[in-house]
N, C-alpha and C positions, 0 to 999 in steps of 0.2 A: 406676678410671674415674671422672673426674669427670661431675657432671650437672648440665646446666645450669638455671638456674632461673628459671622460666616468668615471665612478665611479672604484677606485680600485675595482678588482675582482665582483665575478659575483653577481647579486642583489638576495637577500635571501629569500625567503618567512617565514613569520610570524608563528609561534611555533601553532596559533590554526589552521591554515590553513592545518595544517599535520595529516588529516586525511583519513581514507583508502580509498579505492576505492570502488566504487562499482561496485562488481566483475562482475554481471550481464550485466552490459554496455559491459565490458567489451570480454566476451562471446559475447554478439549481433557484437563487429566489429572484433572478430574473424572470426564467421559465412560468414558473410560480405566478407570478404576476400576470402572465399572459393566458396562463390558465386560469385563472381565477374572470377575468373577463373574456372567456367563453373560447379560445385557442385550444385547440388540439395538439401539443408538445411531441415529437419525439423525445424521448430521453437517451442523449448516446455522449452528455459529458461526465459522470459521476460514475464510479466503479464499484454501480449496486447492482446484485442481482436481481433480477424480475420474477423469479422464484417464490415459495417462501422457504424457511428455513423446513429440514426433512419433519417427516409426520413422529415420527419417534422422536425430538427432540421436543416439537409441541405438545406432546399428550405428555412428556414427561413434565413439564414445567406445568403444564396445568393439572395433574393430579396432585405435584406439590402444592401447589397453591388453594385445591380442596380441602388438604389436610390441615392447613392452620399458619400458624406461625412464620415466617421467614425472616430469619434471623442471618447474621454475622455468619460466615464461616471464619475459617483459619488462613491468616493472611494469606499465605501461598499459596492456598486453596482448598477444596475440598479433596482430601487424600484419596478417595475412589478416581476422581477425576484425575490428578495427576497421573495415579496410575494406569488408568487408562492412555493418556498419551502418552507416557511410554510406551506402553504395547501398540501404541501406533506408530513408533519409529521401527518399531521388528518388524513389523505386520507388511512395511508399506517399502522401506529400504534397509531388512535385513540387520540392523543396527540395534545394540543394547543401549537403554537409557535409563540410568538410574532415576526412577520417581524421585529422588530425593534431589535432583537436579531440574525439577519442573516447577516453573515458578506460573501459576494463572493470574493472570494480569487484566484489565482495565480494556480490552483490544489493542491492537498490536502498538495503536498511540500509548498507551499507558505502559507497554512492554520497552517501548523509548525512550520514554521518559525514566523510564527507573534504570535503565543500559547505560543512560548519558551520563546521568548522576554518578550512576556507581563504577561505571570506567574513565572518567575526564574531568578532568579539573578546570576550573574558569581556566581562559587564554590556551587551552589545547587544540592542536590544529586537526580534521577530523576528515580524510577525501571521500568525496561521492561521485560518484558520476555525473556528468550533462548529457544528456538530458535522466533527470530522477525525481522522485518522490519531493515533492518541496517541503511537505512538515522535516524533513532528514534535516534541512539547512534551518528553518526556520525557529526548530526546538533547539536545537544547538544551539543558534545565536541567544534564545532568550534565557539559555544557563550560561551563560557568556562565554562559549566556547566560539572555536572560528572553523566555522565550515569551510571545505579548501575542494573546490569543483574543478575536476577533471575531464576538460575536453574528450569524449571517446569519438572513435572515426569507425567508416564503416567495413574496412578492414576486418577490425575489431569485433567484429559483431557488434558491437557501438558499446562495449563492456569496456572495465577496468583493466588494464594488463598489468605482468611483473615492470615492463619499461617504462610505462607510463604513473608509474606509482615509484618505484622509485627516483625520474626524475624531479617529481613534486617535492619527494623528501628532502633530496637534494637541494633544491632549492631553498627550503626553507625545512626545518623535521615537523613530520607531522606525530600524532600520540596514534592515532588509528585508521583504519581503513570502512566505510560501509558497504555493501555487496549486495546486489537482490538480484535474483532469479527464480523466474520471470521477474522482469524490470516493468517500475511503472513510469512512463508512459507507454514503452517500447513496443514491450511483448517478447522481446527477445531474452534468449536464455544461452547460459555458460555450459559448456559440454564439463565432463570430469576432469579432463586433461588440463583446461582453462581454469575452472578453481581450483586445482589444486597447484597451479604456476602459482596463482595469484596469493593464495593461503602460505608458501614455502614464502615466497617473497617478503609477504607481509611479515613474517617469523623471523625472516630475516633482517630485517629492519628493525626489530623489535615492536611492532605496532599489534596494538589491539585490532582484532578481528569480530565484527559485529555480520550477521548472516539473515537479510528479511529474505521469508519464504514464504510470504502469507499466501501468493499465488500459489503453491503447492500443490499437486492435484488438475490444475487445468494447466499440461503441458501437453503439447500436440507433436510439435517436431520432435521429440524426443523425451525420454524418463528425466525430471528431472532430479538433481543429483542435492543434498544435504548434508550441509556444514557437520553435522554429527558424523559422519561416514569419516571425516579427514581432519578434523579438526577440533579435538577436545578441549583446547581452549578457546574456542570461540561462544559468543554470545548470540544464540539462535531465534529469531524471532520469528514467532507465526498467528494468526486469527482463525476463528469457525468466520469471520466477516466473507469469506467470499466461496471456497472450494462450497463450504456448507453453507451459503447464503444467509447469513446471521451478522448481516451487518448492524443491525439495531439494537441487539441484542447486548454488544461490547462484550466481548470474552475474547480473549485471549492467550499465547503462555508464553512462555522462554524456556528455552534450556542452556543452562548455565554453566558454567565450568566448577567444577570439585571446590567444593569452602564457598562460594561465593551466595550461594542459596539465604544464608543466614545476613548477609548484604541485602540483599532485597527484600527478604522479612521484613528487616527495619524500617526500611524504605516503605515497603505499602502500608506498614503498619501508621506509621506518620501521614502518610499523603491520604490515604482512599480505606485504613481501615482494610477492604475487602474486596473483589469483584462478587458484583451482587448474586444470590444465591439460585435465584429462581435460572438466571442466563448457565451460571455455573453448572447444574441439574441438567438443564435443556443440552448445552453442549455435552455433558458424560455422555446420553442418549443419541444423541446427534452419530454417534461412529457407527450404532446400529440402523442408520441408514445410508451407507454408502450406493446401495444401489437406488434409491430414488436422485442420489446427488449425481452420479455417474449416469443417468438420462438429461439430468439437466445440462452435465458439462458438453452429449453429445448435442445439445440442443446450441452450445456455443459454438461448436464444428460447424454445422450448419452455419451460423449468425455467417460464422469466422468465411468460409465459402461465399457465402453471398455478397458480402464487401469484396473479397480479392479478388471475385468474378465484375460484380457489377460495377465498382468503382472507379476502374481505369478506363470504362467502358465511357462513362461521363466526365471524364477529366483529370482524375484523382490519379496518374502513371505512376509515380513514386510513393513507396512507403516505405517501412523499415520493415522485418520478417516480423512477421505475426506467430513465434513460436508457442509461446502460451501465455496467461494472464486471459482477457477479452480487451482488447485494446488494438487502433488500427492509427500508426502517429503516422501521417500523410502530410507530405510534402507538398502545403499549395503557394512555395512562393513564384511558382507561372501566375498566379491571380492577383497575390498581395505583398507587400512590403511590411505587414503588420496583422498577425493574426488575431490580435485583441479584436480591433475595429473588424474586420472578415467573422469573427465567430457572432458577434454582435449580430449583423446584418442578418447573417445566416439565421439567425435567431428569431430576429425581427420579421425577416422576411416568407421563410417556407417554415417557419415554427421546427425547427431541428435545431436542437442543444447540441453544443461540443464546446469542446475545451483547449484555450489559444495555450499554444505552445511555451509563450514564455511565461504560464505559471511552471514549468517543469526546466525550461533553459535558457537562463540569459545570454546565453552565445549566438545560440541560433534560434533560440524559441518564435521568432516573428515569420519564420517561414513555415512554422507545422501548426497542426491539429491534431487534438485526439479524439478520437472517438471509439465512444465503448460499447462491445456491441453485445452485452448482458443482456440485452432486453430478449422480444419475441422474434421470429424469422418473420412474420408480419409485419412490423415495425421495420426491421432493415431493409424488406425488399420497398417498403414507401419512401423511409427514409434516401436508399438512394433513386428513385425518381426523384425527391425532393428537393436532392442535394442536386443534382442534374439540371433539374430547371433554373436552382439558383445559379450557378457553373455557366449556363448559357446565356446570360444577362451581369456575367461578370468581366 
C-alpha cells in the first residue's frame, strides 16, 4: 500500500478568508462554558428571541414532516410562500410587490451573500455605518469587495446622511450604500423624511442601494418605514429570524428590483440548491400568527422599559435611543477604556453576557456595550441588579 505524502508544511488558508470573528459567537460559547459547569447565564449578547417561533408556523412544519418526503423546492422558493410575502408588504405598508420579485433565501446571511454577489464586483467600495452589523463588512471583505465605514454622530440619530455619503464618495467613489432600520447594534431607526434624503442621494450618486429590515415589526418610537415604499430599485433584505422568532430556522427573502430575480436563481441554484423546505412551510404559516408575535413584541416594551428605567439607576446614564430592534448600546467608557476586557469580566463575574462594542465599531466600539433584551422581564430585572453590583466594584 502505497502512502501518500502530505503537503510540506501546514495548508494555508486564502488571504479573503482572514476575516475577523464574530465576536458575539463568540461570547455565546464562552457563556456556554460557564453553563456547562453549573453557572446560571443571563443571556443579553446574541439577537435571539426567548420565544419560540408562532404555534401555527410549528404545527405547520410538523404536519409536513407526518406526511412524508421533504424534498428540494424551487430555488427562489416555494411560490405560495413568495406570495405570501407580498401580501405582506400591502397588509403591513400599503405597498404592491410583485411575487415575482421575492426571492426566499438562506436568512437574511444568505440574502447577503447573494446581494453582494450580484450587485459588486471584487474592489467595490460599499458604506455602512459605525457603529453596524459586522457580517455587512466581514462578507464583503471575503468576496473581496472593500467595505467603507461611515462615522455616524449623534445629531444624526447615529444613521447615514445625504452629507455624509456623499463626502465618502467624494473621497474616493463608492459602487453602494447599505441601510438598516432599526440598526444593529443601535436600536435606532430613520424616520421617512431621512430615507428618503438618503435613497435620492444615493440615486444621485449612482450607487446601489441595498435596505436590511430584518428588525421590521419591533419598532416602538415610531412605524417603521420600507425601502419598497421609495425605492424600486433597491435590494430589500429581511428574516422570520426575529419579528417571528425563527432564528434557527434560517428563512429568509429579498425583494428584488425588476429582471434581477432570475440573478439570484442562478446564484441559489449554485450555492445552496434551496432554503430548506420544512423552515420554508413553517414560515408561509408563521403570518397566521401575527398575534401571538405581537404579545411577544409587547413583552420586549416591557424588557425595553425595564433597562431605560433601571439602568441609569445603576450607572449605565448614556445610551443611544432605543427605537426599535431589542438592543440597549450603553456607553460604559466612565468604567473602561476597552469593552472586550469589561464584557469578559462582566461575564466572568455576575454571569451576564453582553456584547463589547468593537465587534459593531472600530471607531469607538471600546466605549459601548450591547445588550439584548429579547429574553424574559425576569431576566432584565436580575440582570440589572447584576449588572449594578458588578458597576459598584468597578
Amino acid at each position: 500500500m502505497t502512502l501518500l505524502m502530505p503537503l510540506s508544511g501546514p495548508v494555508t488558508a486564502s488571504r479573503r478568508s482572514d476575516v475577523a470573528p464574530f465576536i458575539v459567537m463568540d461570547v455565546m460559547e464562552h457563556a456556554a462554558r460557564l453553563e456547562a459547569a453549573g453557572a446560571r447565564v443571563i443571556h443579553m449578547e446574541v439577537g435571539q428571541p426567548a420565544a419560540p417561533a408562532p404555534l401555527t408556523a410549528r404545527t405547520a412544519a410538523a404536519d409536513a414532516l407526518a406526511r412524508g418526503q421533504v424534498g428540494y423546492t424551487a430555488a427562489l422558493g416555494i411560490p405560495s410562500l413568495r406570495a405570501r410575502i407580498a401580501k405582506h408588504y400591502q397588509e403591513q405598508h400599503g405597498v404592491e410587490v410583485d411575487p415575482e420579485r421575492v426571492v426566499v433565501t438562506n436568512g437574511s446571511s444568505g440574502g447577503f451573500i447573494l446581494a453582494f454577489l450580484a450587485l459588486f464586483e471584487p474592489g467595490d467600495r460599499v458604506a455602512i455605518a459605525a457603529p453596524g452589523y459586522p457580517p455587512y463588512r466581514h462578507v464583503l471583505s471575503a468576496l473581496g469587495c472593500e467595505p467603507v465605514l461611515i462615522e455616524t454622530r449623534a445629531e444624526d440619530r447615529f444613521a447615514l446622511t445625504p452629507e455624509t455619503l456623499r463626502a465618502a464618495h467624494a473621497e474616493k467613489p463608492l459602487k453602494g450604500v447599505l441601510v438598516a432600520s432599526p440598526g444593529n447594534p443601535t436600536g435606532t431607526m430613520m424616520d421617512r423624511a431621512a430615507l428618503v434624503a438618503l435613497y435620492e442621494a444615493a440615486r444621485e450618486l449612482g450607487l446601489r442601494f441595498v435596505s436590511d429590515e430584518i428588525y421590521h415589526g419591533l419598532d416602538y418610537a415610531f412605524p417603521a418605514v420600507t425601502a419598497a415604499e421609495i425605492a424600486p430599485d433597491a435590494v430589500i433584505i429581511n428574516s422570520f429570524s426575529k419579528y417571528f422568532c425563527m432564528t434557527g430556522w434560517r428563512v429568509g427573502w429579498m425583494v428584488v428590483p425588476e429582471g434581477m430575480a432570475r440573478t439570484m436563481e442562478r446564484l441559489q441554484q449554485n450555492l445552496s440548491i434551496s432554503v430548506p423546505t420544512l423552515s420554508q412551510i413553517a414560515a408561509e404559516a408563521a403570518f397566521d400568527g401575527r398575534e401571538e408575535m405581537d404579545a411577544v413584541k409587547r413583552g420586549y416594551e416591557t424588557n425595553r422599559r425595564i433597562l431605560v428605567e433601571g439602568l441609569p439607576k445603576v450607572g449605565l446614564e448614556h445610551y443611544l435611543p432605543a427605537d426599535g430592534a431589542f438592543y440597549f448600546y450603553a456607553d460604559v467608557s466612565r468604567f473602561t477604556g476597552d469593552s472586550h476586557a469589561f464584557a469578559t469580566r462582566l461575564l466572568d463575574t455576575v454571569h451576564v453576557a453582553a456584547t463589547p462594542g468593537v465587534d459593531f465599531d472600530p471607531f469607538r466600539g471600546k466605549q459601548f456595550l450591547r445588550l439584548s433584551y429579547a429574553g424574559s422581564p425576569e431576566d432584565m430585572r436580575e440582570a440589572v441588579e447584576r449588572i449594578g453590583s458588578f458597576l459598584a466594584k468597578e
